[in-house]
FIKEDO-854263 format. One record per atom (N, C-alpha, C): residue number from 1; atom name; x, y, z. Coordinates in steps of 0.05 Angstrom, whole numbers. Last residue first. Example, Ala and Ser with C-alpha at 12.3 -4.5 7.8 and 13.67 -1.06 7.14 Angstrom:
{2, 'N', {257, -45, 142}}
{2, 'CA', {273, -21, 143}}
{2, 'C', {258, 1, 157}}
{1, 'N', {264, -114, 156}}
{1, 'CA', {246, -90, 156}}
{1, 'C', {264, -66, 156}}
//
This chain:
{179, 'N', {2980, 285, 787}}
{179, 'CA', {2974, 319, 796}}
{179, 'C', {2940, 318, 784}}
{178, 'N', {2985, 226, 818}}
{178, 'CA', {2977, 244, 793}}
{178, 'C', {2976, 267, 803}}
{177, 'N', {3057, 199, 828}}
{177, 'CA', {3025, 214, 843}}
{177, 'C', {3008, 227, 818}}
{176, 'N', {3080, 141, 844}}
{176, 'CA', {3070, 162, 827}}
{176, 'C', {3054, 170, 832}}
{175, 'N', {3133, 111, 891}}
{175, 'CA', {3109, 123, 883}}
{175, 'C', {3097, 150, 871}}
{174, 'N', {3192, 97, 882}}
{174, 'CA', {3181, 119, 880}}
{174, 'C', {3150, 121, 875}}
{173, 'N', {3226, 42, 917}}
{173, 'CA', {3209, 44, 900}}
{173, 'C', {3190, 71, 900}}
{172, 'N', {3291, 49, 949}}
{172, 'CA', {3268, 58, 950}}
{172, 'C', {3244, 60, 926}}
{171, 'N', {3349, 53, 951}}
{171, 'CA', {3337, 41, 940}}
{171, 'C', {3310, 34, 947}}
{170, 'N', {3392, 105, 991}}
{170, 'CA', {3366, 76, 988}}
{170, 'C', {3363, 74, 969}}
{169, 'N', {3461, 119, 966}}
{169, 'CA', {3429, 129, 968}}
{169, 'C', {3410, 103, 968}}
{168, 'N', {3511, 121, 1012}}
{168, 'CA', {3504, 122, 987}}
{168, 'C', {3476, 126, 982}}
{167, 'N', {3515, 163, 1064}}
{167, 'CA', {3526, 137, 1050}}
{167, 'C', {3508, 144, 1030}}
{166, 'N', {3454, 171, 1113}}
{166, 'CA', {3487, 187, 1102}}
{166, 'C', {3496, 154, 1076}}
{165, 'N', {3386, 205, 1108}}
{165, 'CA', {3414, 175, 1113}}
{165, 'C', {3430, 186, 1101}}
{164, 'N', {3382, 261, 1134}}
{164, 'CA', {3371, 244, 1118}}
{164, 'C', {3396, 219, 1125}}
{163, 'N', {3345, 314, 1178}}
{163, 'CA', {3356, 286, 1180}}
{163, 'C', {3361, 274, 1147}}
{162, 'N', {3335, 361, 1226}}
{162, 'CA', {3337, 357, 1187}}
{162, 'C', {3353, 344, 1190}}
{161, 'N', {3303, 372, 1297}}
{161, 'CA', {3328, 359, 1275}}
{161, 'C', {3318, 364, 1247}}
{160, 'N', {3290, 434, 1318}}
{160, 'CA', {3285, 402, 1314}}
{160, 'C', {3309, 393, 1293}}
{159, 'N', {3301, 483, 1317}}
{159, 'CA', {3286, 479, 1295}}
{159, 'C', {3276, 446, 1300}}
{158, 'N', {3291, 532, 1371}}
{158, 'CA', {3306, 517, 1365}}
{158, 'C', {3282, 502, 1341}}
{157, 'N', {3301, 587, 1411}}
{157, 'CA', {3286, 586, 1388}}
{157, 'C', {3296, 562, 1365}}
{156, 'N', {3283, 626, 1466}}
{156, 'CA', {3307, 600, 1452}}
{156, 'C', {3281, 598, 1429}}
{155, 'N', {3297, 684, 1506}}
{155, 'CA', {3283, 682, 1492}}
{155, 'C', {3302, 651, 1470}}
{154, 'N', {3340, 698, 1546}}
{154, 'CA', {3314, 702, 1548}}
{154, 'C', {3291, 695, 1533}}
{153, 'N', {3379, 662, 1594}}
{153, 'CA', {3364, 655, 1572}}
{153, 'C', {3345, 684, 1570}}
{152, 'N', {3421, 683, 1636}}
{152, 'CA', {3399, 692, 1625}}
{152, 'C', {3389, 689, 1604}}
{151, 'N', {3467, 647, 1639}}
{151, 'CA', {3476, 670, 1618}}
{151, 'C', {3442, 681, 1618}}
{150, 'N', {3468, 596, 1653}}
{150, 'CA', {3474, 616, 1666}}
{150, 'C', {3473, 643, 1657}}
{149, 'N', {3454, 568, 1605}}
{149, 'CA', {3437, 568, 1622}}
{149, 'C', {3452, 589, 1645}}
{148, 'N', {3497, 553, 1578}}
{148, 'CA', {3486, 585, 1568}}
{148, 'C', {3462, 586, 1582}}
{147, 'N', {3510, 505, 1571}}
{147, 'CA', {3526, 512, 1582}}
{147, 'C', {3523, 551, 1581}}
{146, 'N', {3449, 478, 1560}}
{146, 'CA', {3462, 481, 1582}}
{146, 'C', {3485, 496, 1596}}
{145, 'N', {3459, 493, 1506}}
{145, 'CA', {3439, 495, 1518}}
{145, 'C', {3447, 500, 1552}}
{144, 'N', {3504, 463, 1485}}
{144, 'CA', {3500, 495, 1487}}
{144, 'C', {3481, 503, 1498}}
{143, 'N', {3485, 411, 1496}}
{143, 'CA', {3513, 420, 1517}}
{143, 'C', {3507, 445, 1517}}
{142, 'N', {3441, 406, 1451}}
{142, 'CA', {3434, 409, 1490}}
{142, 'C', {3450, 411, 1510}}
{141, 'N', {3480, 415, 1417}}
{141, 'CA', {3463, 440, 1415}}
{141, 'C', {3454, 433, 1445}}
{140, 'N', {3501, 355, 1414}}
{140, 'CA', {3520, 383, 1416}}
{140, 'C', {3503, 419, 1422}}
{139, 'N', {3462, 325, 1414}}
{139, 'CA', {3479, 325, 1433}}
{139, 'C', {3494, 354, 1440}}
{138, 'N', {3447, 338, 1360}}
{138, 'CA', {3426, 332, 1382}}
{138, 'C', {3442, 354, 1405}}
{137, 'N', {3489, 371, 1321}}
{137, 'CA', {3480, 338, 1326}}
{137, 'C', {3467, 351, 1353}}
{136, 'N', {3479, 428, 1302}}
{136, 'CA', {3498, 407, 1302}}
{136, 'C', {3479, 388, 1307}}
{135, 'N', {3483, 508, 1311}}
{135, 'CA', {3480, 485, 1296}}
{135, 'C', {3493, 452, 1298}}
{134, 'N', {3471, 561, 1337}}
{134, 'CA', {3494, 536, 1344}}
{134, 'C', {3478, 517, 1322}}
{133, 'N', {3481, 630, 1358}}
{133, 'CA', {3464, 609, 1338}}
{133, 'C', {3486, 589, 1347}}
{132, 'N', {3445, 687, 1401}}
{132, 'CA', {3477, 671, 1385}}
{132, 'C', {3456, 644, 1369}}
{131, 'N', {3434, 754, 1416}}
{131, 'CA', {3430, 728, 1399}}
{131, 'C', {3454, 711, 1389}}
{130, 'N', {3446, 797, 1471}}
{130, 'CA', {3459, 781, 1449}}
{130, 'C', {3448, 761, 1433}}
{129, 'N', {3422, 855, 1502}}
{129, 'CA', {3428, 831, 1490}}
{129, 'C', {3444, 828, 1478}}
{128, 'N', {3432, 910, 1515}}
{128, 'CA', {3430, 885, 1536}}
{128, 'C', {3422, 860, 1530}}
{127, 'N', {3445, 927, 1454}}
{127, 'CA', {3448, 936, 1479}}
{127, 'C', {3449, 922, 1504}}
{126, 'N', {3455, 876, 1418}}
{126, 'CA', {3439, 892, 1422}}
{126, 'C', {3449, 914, 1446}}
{125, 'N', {3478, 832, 1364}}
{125, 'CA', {3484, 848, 1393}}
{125, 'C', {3475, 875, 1395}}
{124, 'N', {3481, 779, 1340}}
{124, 'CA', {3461, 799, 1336}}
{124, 'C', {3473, 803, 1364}}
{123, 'N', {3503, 729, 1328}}
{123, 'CA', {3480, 742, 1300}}
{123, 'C', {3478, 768, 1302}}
{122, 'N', {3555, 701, 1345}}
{122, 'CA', {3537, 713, 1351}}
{122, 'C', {3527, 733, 1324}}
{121, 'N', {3559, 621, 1342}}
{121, 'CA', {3560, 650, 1337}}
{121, 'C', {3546, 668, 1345}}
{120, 'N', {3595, 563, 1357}}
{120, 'CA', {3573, 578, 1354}}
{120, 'C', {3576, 598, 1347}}
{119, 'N', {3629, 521, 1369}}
{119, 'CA', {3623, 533, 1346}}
{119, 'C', {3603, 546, 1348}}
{118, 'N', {3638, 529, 1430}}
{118, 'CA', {3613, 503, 1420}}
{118, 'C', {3613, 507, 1392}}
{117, 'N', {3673, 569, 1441}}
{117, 'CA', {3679, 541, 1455}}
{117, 'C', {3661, 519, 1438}}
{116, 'N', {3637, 610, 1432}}
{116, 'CA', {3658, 600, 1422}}
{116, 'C', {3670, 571, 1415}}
{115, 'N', {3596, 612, 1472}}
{115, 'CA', {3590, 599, 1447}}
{115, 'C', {3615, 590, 1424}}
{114, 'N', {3630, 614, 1513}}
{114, 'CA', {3615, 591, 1511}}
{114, 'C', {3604, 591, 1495}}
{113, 'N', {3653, 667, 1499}}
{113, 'CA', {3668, 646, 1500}}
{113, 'C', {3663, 614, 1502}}
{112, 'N', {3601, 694, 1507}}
{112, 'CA', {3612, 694, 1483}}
{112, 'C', {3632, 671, 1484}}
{111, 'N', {3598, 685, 1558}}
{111, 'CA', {3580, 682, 1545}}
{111, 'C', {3591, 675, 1517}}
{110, 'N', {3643, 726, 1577}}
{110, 'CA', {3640, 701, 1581}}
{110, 'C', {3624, 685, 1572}}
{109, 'N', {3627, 777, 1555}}
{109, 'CA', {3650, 764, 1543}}
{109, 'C', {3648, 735, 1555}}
{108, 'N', {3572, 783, 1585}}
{108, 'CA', {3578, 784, 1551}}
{108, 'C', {3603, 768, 1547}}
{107, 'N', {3595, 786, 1631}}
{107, 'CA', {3595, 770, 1632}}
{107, 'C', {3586, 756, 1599}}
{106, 'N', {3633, 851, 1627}}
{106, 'CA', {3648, 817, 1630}}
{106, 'C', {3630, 789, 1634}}
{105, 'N', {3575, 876, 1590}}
{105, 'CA', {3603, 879, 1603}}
{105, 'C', {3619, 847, 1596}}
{104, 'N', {3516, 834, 1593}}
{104, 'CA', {3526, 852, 1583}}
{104, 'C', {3554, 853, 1602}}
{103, 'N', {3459, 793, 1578}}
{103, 'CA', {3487, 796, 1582}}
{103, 'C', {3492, 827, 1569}}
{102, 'N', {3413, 761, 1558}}
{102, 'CA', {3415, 784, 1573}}
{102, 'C', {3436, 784, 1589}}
{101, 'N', {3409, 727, 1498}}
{101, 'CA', {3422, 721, 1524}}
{101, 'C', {3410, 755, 1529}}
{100, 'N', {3374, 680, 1452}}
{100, 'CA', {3369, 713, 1461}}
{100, 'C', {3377, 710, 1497}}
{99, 'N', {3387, 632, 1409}}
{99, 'CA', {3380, 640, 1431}}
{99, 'C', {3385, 670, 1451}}
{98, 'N', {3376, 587, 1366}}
{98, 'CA', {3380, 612, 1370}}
{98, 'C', {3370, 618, 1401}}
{97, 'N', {3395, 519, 1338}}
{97, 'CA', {3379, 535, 1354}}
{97, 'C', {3391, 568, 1360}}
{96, 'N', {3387, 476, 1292}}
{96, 'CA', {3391, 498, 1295}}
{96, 'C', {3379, 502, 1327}}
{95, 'N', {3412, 415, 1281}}
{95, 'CA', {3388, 435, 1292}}
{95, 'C', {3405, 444, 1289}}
{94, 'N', {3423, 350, 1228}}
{94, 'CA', {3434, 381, 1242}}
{94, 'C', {3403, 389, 1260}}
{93, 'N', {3440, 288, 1221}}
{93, 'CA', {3422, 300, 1227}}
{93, 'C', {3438, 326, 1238}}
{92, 'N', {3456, 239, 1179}}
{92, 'CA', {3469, 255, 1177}}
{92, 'C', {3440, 275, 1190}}
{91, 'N', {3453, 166, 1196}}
{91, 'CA', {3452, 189, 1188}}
{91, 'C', {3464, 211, 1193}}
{90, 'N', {3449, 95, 1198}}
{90, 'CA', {3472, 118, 1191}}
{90, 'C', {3458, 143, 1174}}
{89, 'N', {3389, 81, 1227}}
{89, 'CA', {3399, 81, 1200}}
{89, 'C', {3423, 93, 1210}}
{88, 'N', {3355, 74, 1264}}
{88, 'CA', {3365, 72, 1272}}
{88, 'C', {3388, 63, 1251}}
{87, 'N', {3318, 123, 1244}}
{87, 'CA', {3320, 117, 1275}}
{87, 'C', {3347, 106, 1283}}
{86, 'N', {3289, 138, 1201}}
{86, 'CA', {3325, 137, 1195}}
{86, 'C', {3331, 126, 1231}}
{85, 'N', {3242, 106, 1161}}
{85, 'CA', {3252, 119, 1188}}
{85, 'C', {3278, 109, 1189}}
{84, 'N', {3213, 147, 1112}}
{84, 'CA', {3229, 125, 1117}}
{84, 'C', {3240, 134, 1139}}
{83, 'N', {3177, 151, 1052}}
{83, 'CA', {3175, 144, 1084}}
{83, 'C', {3195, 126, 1091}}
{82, 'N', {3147, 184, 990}}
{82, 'CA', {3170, 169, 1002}}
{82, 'C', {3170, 170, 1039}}
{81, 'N', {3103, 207, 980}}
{81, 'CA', {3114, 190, 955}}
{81, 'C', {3138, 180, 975}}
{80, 'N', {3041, 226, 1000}}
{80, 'CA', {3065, 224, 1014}}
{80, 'C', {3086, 202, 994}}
{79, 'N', {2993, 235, 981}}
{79, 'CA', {3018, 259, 976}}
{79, 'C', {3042, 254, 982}}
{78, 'N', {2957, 198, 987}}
{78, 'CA', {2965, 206, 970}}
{78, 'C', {2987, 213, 959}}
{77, 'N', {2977, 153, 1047}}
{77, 'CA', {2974, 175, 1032}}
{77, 'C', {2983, 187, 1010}}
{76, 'N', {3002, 109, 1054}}
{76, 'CA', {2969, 105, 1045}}
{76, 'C', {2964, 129, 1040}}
{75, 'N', {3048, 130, 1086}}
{75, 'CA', {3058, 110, 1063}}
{75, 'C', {3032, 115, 1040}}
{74, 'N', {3019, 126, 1134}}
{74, 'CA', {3031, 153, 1119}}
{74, 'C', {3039, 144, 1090}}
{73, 'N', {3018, 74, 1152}}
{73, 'CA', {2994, 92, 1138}}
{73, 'C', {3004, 116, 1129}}
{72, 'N', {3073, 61, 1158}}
{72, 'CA', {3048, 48, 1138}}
{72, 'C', {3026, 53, 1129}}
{71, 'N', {3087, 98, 1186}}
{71, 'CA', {3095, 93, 1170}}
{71, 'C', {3078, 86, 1152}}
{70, 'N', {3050, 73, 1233}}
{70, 'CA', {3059, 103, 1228}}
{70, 'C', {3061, 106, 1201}}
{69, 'N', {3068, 22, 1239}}
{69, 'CA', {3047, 27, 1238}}
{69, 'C', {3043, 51, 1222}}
{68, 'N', {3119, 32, 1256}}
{68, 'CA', {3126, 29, 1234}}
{68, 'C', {3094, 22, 1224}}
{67, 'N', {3115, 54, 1307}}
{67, 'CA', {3131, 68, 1294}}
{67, 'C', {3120, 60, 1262}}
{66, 'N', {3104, 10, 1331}}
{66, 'CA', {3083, 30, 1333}}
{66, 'C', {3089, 58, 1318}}
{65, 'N', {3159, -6, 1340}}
{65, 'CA', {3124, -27, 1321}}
{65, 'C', {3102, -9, 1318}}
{64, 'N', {3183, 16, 1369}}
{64, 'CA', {3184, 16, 1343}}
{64, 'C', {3167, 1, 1321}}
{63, 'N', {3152, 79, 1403}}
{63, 'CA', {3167, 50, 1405}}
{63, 'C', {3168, 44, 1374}}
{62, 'N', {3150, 147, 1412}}
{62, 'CA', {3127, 124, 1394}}
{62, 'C', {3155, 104, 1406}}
{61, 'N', {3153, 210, 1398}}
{61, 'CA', {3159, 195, 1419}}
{61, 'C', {3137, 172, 1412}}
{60, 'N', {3186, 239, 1332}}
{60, 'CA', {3164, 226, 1345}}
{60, 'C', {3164, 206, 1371}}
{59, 'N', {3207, 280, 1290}}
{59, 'CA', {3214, 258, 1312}}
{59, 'C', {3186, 257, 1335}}
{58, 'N', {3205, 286, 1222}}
{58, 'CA', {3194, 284, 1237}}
{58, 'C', {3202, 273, 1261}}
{57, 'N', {3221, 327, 1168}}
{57, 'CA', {3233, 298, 1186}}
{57, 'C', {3217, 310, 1200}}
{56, 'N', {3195, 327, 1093}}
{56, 'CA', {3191, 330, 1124}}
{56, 'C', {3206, 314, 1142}}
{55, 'N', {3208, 365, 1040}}
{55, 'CA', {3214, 338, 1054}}
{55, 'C', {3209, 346, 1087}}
{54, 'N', {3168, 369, 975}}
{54, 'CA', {3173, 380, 1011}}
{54, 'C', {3181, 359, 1022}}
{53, 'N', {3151, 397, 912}}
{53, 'CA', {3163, 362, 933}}
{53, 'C', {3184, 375, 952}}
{52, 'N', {3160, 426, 872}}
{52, 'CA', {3137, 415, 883}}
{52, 'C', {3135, 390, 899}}
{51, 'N', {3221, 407, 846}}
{51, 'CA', {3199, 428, 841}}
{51, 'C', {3177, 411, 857}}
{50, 'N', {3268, 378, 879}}
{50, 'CA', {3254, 377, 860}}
{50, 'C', {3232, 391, 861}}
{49, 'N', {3299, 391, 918}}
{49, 'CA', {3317, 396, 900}}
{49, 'C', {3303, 389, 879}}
{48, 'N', {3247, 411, 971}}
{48, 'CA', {3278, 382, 954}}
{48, 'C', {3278, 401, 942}}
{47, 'N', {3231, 454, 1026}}
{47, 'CA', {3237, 450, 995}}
{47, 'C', {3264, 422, 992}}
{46, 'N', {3213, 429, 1086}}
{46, 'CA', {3231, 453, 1075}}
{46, 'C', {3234, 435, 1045}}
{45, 'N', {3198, 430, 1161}}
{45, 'CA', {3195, 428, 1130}}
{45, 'C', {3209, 445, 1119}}
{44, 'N', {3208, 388, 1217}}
{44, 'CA', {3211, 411, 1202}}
{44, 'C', {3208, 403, 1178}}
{43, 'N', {3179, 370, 1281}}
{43, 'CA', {3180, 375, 1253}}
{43, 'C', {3188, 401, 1240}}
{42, 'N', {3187, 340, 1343}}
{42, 'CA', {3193, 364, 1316}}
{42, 'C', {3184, 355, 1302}}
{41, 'N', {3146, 305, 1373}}
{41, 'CA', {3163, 328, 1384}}
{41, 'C', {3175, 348, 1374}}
{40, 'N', {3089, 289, 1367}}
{40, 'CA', {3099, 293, 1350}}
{40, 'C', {3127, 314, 1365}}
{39, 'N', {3065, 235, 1398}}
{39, 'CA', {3066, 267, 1412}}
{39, 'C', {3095, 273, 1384}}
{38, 'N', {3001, 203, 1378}}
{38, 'CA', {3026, 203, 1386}}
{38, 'C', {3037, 233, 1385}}
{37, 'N', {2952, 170, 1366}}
{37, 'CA', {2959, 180, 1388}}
{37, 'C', {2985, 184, 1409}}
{36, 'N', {2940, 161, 1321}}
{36, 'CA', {2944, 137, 1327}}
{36, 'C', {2957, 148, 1356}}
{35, 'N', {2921, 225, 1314}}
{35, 'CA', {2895, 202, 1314}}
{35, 'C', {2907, 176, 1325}}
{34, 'N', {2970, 248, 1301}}
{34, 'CA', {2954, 255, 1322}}
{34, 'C', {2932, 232, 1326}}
{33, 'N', {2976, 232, 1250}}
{33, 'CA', {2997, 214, 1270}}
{33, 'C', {2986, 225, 1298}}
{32, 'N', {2938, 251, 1219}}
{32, 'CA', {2941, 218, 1222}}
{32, 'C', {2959, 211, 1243}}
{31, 'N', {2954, 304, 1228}}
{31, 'CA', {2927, 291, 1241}}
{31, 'C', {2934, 256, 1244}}
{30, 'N', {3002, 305, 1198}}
{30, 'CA', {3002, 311, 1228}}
{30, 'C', {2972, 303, 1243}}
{29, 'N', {2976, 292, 1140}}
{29, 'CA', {3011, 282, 1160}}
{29, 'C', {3007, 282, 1191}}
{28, 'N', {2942, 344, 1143}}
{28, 'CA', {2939, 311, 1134}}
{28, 'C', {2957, 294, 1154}}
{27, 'N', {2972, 382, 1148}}
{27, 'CA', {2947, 378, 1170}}
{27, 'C', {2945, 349, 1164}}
{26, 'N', {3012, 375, 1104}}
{26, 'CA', {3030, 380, 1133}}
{26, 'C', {2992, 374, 1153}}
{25, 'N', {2969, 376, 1055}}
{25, 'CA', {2989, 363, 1066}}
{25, 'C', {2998, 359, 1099}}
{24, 'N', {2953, 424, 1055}}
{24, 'CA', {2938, 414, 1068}}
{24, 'C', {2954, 385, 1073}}
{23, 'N', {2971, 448, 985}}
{23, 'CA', {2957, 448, 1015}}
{23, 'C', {2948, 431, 1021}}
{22, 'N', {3021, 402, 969}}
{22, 'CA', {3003, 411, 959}}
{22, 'C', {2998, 423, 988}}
{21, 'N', {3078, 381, 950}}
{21, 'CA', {3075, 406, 966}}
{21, 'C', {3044, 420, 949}}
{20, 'N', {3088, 309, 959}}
{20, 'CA', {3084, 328, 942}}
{20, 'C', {3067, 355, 955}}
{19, 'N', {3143, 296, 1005}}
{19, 'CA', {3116, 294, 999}}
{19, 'C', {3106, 313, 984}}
{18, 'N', {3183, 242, 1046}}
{18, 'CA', {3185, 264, 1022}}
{18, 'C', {3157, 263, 1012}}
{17, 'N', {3192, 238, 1115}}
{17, 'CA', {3180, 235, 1086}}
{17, 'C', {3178, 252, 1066}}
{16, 'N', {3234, 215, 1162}}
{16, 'CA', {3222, 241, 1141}}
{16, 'C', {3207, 219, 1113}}
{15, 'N', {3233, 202, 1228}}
{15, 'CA', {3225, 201, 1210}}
{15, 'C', {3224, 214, 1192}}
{14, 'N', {3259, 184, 1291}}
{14, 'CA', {3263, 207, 1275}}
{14, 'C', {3251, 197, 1241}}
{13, 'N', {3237, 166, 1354}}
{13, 'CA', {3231, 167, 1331}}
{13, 'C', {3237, 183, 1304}}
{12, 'N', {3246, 154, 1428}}
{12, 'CA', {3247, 176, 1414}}
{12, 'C', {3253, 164, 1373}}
{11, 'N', {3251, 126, 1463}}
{11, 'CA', {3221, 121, 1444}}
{11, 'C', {3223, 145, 1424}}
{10, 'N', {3298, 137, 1487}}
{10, 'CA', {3299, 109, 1471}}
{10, 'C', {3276, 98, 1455}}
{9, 'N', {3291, 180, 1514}}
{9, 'CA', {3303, 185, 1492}}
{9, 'C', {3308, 159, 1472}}
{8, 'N', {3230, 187, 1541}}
{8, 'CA', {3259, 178, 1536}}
{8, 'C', {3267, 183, 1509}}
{7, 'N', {3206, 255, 1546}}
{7, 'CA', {3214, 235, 1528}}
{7, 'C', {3231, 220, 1535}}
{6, 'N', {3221, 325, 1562}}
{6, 'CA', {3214, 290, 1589}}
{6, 'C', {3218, 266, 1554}}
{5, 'N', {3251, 355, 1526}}
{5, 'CA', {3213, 353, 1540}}
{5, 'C', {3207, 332, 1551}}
{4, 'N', {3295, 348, 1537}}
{4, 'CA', {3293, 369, 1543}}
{4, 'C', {3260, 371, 1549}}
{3, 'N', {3296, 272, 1550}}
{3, 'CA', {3305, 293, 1536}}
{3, 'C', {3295, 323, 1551}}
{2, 'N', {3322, 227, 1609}}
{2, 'CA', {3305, 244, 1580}}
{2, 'C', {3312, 267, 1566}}
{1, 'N', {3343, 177, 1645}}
{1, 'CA', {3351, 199, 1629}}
{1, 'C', {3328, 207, 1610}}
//
């Protein structure tokens, strides 16, 4: 079994770090994990709930010793104040994906009932299109994937996972950064 880009799915790596939002950050992050020679499969970024501090998840095809190498030097960076792989933690992970059908008439309506069917929606109806959106767990966005593979994909536009641990909050020592 693999995923949608070959990967097993059992070297498969989900990581975020929380990291002060300077430039050049995200090239920093992404070179070092390019250099220990690994295939970064998502990342997404996006503003905490504290001024000037970006949280990144990252999933990464890596094993888990080679995972936590990773870690350890990401850890050795300045910017990077928090690292922690939720792999194989209780978490709470969403995607997004969007995707641009070429449907129209009765097979539009059937289309539409498979995004129905998945919670999904439609954003946007065009003349010989449709954009729909689906949000959820891994699992549930590569069913909608699949089950809208008849429907003339024309155009997919998916975010990767936004991961953090579910339950109460780590206990994590906060490294200080000087500005």
């Amino acid at each position: 079994m693999s995923t949608h880009n070959g990967s097993a799915p059992d070297r498969l790596r989900v990581l975020t770090a929380v990291v002060e939002d300077h430039p050049g950050v995200l090239t920093r992050v992404s070179g070092m994990i390019r250099r220990r020679g690994f295939n970064i499969q998502s990342l997404s970024v996006g503003p905490t709930d504290e001024a000037g501090r970006s949280r990144l998840t990252l999933t990464v095809d890596a094993g888990h010793a080679e995972v936590d190498q990773v870690q350890k030097q990401l850890e050795r960076l300045i910017e990077v104040i928090e690292v922690e792989d939720l792999t194989e933690a209780p978490r709470l992970s969403r995607e997004l994906a969007l995707v641009k059908l070429a449907v129209t008439g009765p097979r539009r309506d059937r289309a539409v009932a498979e995004v129905d069917r998945f919670g999904g929606r439609v954003v946007d109806v065009g003349r010989d299109t449709v954009i729909v959106e689906v949000s959820g767990e891994f699992d549930r966005v590569e069913g909608f994937l699949e089950a809208l593979r008849p429907y003339a994909v024309v155009e997919l536009a998916r975010s990767g996972p936004v991961a953090m641990r579910s339950g109460p909050p780590a206990t994590h020592p906060t490294k200080e950064v000087s500005q």
